[in-house]
Biopython code that builds the backbone (N, CA, C, O; Angstrom):
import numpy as np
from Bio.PDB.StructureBuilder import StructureBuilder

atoms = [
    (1, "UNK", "N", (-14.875, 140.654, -120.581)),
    (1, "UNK", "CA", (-14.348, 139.662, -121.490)),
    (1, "UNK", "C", (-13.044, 139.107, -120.921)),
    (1, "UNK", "O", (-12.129, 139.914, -120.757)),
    (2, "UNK", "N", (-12.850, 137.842, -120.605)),
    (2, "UNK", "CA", (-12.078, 137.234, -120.064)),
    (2, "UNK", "C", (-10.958, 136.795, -121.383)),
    (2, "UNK", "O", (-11.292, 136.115, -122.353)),
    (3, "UNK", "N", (-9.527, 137.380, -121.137)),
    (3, "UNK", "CA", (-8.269, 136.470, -121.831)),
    (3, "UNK", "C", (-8.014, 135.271, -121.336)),
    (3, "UNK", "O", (-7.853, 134.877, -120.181)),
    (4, "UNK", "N", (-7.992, 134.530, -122.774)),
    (4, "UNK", "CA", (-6.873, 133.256, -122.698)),
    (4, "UNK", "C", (-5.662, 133.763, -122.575)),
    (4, "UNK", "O", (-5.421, 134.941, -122.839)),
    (5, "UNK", "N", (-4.817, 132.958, -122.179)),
    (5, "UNK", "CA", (-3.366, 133.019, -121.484)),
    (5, "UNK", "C", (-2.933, 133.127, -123.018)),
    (5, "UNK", "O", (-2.009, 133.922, -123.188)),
    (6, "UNK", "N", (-3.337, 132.585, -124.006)),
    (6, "UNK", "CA", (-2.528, 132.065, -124.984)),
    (6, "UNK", "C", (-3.280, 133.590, -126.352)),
    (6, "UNK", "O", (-2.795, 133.893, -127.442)),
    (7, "UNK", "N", (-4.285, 134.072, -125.795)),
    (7, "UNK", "CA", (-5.013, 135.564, -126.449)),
    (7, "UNK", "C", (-3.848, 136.603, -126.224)),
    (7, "UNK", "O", (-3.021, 136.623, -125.312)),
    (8, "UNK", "N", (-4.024, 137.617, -127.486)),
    (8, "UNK", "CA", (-3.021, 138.989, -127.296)),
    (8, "UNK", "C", (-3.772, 139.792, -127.214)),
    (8, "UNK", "O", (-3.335, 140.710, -126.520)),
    (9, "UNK", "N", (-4.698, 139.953, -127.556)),
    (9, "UNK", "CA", (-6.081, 140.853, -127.642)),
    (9, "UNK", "C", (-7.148, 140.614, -127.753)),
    (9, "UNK", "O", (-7.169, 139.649, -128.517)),
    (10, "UNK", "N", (-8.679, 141.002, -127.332)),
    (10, "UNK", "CA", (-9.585, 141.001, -128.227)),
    (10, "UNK", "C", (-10.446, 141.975, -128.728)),
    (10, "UNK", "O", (-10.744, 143.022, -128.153)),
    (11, "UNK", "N", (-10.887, 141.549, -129.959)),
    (11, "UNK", "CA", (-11.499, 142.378, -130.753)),
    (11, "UNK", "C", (-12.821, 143.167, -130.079)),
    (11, "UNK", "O", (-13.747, 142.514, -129.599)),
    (12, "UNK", "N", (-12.818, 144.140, -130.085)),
    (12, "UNK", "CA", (-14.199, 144.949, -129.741)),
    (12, "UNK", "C", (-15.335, 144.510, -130.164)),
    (12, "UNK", "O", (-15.308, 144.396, -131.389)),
    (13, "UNK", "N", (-16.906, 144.037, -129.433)),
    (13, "UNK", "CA", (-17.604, 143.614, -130.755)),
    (13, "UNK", "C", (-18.315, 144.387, -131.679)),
    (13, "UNK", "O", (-18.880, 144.061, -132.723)),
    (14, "UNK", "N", (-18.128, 146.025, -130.831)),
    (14, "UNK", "CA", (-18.699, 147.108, -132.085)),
    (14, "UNK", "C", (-17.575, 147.179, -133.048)),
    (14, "UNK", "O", (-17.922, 147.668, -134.123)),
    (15, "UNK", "N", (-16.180, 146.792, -132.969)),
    (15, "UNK", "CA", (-15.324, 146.917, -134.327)),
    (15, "UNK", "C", (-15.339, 146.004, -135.078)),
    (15, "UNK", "O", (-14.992, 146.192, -136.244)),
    (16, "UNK", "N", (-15.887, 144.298, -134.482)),
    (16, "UNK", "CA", (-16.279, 143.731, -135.127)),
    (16, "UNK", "C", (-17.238, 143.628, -136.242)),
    (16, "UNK", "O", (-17.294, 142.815, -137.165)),
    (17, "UNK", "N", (-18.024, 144.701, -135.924)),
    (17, "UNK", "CA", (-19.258, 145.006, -136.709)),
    (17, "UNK", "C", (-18.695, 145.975, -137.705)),
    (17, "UNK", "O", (-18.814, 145.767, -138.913)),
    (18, "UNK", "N", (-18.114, 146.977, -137.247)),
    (18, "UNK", "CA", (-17.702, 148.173, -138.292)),
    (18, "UNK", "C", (-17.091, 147.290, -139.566)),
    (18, "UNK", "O", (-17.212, 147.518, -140.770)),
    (19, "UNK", "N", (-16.458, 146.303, -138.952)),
    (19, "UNK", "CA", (-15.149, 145.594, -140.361)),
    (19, "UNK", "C", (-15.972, 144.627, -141.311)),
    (19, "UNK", "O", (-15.927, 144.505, -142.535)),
    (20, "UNK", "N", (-16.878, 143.859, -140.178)),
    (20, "UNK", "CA", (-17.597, 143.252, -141.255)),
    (20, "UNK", "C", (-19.114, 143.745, -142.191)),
    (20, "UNK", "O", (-19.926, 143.043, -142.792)),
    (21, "UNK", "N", (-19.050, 145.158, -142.003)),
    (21, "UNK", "CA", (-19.548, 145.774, -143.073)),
    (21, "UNK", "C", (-18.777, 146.624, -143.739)),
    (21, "UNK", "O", (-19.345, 147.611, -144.205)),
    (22, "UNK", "N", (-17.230, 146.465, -143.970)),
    (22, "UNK", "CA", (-16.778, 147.016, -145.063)),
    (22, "UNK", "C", (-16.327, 145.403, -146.213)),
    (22, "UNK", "O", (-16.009, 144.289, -145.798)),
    (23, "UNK", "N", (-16.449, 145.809, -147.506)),
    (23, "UNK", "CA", (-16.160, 145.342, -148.729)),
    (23, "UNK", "C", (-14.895, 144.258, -148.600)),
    (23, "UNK", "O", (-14.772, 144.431, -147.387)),
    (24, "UNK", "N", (-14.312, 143.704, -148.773)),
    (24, "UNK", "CA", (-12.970, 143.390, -149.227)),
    (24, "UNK", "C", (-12.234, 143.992, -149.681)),
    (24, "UNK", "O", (-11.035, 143.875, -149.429)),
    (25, "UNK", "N", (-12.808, 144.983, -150.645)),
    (25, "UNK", "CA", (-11.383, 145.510, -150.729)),
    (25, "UNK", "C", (-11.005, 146.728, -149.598)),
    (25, "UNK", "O", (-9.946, 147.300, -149.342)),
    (26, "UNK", "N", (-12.219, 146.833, -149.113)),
    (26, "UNK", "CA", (-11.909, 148.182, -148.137)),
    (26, "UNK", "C", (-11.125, 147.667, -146.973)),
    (26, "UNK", "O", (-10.370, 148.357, -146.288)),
    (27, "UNK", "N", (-11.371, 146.383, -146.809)),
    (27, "UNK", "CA", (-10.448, 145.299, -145.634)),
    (27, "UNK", "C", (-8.907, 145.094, -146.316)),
    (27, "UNK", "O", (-7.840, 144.881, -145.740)),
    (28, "UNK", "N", (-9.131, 145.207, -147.429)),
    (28, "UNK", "CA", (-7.463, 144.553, -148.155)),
    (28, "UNK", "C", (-6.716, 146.447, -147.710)),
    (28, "UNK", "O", (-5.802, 146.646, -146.909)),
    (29, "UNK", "N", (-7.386, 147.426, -148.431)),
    (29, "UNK", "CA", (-7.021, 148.604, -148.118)),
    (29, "UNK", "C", (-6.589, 149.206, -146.559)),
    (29, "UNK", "O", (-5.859, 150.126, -146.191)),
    (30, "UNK", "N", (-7.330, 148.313, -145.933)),
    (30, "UNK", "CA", (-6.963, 149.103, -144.291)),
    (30, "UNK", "C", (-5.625, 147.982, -144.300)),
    (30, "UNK", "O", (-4.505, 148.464, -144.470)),
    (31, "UNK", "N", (-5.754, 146.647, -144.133)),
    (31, "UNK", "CA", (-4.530, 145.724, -144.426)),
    (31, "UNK", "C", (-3.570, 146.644, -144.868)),
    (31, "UNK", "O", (-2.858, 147.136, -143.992)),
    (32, "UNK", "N", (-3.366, 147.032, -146.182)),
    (32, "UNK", "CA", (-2.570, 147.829, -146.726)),
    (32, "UNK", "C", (-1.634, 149.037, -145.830)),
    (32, "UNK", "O", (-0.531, 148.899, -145.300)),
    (33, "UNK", "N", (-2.336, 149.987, -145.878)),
    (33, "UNK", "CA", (-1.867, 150.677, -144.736)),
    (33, "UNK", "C", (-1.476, 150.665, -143.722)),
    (33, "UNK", "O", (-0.797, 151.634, -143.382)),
    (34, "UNK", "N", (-1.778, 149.258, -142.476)),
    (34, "UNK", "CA", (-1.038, 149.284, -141.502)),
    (34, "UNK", "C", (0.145, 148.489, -142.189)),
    (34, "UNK", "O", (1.241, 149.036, -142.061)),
    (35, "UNK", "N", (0.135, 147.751, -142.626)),
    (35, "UNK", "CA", (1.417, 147.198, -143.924)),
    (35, "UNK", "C", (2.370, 148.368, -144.126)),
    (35, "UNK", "O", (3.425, 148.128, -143.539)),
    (36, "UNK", "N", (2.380, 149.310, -144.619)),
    (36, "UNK", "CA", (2.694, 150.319, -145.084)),
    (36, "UNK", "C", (3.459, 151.538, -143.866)),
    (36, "UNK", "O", (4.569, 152.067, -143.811)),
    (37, "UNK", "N", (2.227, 151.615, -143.011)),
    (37, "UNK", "CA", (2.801, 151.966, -141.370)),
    (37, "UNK", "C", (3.608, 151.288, -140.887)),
    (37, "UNK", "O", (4.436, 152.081, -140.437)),
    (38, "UNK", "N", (3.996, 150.081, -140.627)),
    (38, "UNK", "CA", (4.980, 149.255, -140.166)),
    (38, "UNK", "C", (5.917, 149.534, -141.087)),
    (38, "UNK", "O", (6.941, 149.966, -140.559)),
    (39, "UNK", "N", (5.948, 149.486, -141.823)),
    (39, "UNK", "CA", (7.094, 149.398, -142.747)),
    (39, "UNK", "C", (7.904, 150.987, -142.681)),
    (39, "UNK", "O", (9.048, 151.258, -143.044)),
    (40, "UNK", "N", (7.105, 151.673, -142.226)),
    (40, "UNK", "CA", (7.962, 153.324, -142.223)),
    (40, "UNK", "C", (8.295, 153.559, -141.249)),
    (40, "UNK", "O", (9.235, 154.338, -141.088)),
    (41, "UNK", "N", (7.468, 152.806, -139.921)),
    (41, "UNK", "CA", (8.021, 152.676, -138.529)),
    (41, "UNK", "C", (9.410, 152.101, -138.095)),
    (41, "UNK", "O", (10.218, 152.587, -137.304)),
    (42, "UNK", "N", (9.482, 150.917, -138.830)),
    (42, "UNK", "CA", (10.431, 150.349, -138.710)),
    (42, "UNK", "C", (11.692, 150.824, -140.240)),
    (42, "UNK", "O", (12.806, 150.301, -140.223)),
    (43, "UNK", "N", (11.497, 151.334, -140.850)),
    (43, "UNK", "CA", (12.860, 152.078, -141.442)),
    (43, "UNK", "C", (12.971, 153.285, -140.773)),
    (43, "UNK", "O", (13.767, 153.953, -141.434)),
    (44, "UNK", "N", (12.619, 153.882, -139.871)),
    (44, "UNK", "CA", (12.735, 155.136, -139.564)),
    (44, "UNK", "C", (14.003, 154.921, -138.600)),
    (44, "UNK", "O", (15.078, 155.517, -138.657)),
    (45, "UNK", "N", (13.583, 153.861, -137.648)),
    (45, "UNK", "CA", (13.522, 152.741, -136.366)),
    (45, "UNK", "C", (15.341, 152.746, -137.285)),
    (45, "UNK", "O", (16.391, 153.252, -136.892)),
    (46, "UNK", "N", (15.131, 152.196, -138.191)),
    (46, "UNK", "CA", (16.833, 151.028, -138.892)),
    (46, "UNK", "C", (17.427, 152.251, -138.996)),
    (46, "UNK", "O", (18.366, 152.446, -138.225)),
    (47, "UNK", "N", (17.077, 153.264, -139.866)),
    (47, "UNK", "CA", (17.665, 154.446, -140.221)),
    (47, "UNK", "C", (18.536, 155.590, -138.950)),
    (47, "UNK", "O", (19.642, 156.131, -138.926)),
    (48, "UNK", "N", (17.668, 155.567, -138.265)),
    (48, "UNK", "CA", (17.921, 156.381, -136.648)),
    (48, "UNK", "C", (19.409, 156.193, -136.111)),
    (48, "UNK", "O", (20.366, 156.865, -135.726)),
    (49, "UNK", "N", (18.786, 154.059, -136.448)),
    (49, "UNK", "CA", (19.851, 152.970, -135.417)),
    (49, "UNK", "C", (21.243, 153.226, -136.513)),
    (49, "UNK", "O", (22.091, 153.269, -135.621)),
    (50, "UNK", "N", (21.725, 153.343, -137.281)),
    (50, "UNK", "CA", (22.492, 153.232, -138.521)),
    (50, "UNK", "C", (22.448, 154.178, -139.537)),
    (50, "UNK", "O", (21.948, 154.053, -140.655)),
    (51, "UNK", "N", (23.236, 155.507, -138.866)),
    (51, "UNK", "CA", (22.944, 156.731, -139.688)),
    (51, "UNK", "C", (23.725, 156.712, -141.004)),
    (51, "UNK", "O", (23.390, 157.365, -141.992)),
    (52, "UNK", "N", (24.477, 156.148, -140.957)),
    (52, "UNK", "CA", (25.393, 155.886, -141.999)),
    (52, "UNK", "C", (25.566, 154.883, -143.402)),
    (52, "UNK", "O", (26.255, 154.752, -144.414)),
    (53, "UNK", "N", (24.295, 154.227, -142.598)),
    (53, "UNK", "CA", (24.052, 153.436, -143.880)),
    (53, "UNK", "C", (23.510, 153.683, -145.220)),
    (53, "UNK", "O", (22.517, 154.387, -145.403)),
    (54, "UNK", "N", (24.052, 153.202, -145.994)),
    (54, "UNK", "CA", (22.873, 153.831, -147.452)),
    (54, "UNK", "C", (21.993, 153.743, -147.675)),
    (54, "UNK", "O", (21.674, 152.653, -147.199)),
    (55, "UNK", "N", (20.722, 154.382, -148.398)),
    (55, "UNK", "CA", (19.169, 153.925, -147.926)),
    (55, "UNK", "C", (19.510, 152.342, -148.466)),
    (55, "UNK", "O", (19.514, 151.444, -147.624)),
    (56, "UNK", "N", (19.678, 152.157, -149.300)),
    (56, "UNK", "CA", (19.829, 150.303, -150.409)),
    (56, "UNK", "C", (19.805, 149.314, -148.717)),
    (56, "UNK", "O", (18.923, 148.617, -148.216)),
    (57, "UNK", "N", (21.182, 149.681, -148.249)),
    (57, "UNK", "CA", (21.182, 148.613, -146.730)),
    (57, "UNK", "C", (20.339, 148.953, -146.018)),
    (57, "UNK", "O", (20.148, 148.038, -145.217)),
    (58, "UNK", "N", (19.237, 150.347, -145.699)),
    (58, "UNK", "CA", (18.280, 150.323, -144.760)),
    (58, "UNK", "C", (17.057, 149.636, -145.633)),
    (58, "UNK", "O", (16.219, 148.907, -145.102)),
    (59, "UNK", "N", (17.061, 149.915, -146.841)),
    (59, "UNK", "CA", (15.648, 149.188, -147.156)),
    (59, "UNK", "C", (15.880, 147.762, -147.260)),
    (59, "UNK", "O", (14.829, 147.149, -147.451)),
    (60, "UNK", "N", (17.113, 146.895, -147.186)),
    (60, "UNK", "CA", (17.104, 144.943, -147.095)),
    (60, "UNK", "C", (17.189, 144.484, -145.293)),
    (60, "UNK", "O", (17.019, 143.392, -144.752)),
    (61, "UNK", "N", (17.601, 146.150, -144.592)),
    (61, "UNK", "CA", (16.886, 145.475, -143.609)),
    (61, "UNK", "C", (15.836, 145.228, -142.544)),
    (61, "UNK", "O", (15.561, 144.282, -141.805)),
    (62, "UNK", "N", (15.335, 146.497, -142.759)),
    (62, "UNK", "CA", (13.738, 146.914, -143.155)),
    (62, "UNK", "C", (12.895, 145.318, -143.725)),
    (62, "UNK", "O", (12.016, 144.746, -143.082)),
    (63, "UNK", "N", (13.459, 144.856, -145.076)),
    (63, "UNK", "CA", (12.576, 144.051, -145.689)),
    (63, "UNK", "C", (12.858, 142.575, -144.493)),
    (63, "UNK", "O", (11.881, 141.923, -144.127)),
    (64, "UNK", "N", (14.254, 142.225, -144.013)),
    (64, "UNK", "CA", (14.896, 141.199, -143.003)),
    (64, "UNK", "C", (13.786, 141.469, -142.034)),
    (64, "UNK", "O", (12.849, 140.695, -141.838)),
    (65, "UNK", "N", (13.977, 142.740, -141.384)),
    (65, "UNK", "CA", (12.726, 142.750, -140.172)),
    (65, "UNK", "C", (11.295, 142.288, -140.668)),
    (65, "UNK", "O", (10.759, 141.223, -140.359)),
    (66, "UNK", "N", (10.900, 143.024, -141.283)),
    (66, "UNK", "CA", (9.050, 142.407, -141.755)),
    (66, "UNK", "C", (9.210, 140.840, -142.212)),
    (66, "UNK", "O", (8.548, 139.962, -141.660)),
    (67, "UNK", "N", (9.923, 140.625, -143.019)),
    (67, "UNK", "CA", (9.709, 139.050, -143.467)),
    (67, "UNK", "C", (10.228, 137.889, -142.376)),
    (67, "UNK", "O", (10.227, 136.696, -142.677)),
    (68, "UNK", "N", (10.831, 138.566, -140.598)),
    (68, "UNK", "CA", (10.879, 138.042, -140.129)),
    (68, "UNK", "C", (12.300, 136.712, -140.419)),
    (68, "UNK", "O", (12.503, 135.592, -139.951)),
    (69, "UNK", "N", (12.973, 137.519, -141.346)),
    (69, "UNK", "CA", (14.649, 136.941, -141.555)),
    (69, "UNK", "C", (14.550, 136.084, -142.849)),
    (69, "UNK", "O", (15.482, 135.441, -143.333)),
    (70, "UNK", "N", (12.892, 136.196, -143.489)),
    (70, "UNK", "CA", (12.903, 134.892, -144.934)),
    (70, "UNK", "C", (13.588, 135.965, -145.831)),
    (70, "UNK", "O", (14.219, 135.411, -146.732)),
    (71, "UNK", "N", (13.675, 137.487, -145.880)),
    (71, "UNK", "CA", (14.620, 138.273, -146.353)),
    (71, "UNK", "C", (15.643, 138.215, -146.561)),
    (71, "UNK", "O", (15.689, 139.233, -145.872)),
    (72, "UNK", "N", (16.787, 138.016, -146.886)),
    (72, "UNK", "CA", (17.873, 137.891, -146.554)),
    (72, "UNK", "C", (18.691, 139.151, -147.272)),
    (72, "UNK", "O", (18.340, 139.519, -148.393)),
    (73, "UNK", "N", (19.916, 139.868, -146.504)),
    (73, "UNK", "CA", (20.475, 140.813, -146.858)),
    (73, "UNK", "C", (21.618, 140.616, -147.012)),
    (73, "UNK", "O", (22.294, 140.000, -146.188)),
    (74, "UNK", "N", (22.229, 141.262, -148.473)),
    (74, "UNK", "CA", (22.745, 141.367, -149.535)),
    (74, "UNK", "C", (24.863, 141.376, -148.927)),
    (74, "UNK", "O", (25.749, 141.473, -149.776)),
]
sb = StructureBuilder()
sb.init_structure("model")
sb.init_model(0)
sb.init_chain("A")
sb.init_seg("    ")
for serial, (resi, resn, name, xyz) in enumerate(atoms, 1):
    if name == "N":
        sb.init_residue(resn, " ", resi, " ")
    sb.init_atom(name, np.array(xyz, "f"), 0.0, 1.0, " ", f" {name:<3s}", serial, name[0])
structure = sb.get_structure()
């Protein structure tokens, strides 16, 4: 399988198959969780960087990182 320059990955076509026989919500649910994984990755990540901060300032910038700065902190 050949990349486009402008491709980051591609999809497997046996995982293609696995996903499109799960439900919607079982797709919203896996969604969920890597949602959820990122989000603990990256406060762990803020927390590590900024031991001193209070959780309140690690969780607005935690939320700054995922929303990609439409967050804005306090």
């Amino acid at each position: 399988m050949l990349l486009k320059a402008s491709q980051i990955e591609v999809m497997d076509d046996a995982m293609v198959e696995v996903l499109r026989a799960k439900t919607p919500a079982e797709r919203l649910a896996i969604a969920d969780g890597m949602w959820r994984s990122a989000r603990r990755i990256i406060r762990f990540k803020v927390q590590a960087d900024n031991p001193s901060w209070p959780d309140e300032r690690v969780d607005q910038e935690t939320a700054r990182r995922l929303s990609h700065g439409a967050v804005g902190t306090a």
